[in-house]
N, C-alpha and C positions, 0 to 999 in steps of 0.2 A: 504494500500500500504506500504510494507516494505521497508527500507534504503537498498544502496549494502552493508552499513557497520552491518547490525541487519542481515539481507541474510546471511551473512559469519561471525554472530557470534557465530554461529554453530558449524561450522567445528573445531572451536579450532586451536590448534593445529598443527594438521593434514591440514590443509587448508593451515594455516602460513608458513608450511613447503613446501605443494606443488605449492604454490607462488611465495615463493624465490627460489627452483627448476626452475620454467617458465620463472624467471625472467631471473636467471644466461642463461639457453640456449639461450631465447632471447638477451641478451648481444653478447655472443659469436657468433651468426649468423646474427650479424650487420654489423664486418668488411668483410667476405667474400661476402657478399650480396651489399656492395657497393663499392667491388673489382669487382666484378660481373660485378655491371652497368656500371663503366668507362670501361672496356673493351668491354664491348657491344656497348656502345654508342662511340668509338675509332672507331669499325667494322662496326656500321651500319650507325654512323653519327648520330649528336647532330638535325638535323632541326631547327625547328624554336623553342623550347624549349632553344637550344645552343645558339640560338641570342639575345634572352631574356637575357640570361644569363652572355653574352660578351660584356654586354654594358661597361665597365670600358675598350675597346680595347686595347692595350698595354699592357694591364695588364698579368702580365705572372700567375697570379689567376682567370681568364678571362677564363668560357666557364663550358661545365659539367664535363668535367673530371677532371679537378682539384679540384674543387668542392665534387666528389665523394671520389677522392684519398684523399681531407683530411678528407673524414667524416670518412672512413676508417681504417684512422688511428687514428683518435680521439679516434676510439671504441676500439681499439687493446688492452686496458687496462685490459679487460677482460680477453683476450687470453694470457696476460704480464700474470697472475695473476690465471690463469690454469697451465702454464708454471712454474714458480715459485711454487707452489703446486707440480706439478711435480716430480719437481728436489728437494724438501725438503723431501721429505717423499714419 
């Protein structure tokens, strides 16, 4: 039975590279992908997933869509960081 690390010590290279390719997309299809879900869950309504969620009541952090909205934005560094690529070159 081989390691996933002795599997891809193969590839070299070319593996490394097309990893950090997967990776960078996966980055960048974080924040629209949990753009996505607040606005979905706005339209079709949080259920009982949003109740779990809103136990802090008051709380204006309280519920899925804020929760989404900041995961969101947390990821936008990526998109900051294409952007900036961009406009340098």
């Amino acid at each position: 039975m081989t390691s996933p690390a002795s599997a891809t010590a193969g590839a070299g290279r070319d593996g490394v590279v097309a990893a950090r390719h997967i990776a960078r997309w996966l980055a960048l299809a974080a924040t629209p992908t949990f753009a996505i879900m607040a606005v979905l869950t706005v339209m079709i309504g949080g259920g009982p997933a949003d109740a779990l969620c809103a136990a802090g009541q008051g709380s204006v952090l309280g519920g899925m869509v804020p929760m989404y909205l900041l995961m969101s934005a947390f990821h936008a560094a990526a998109w900051l960081r294409l952007i900036a690529e961009w406009r340098s070159g």
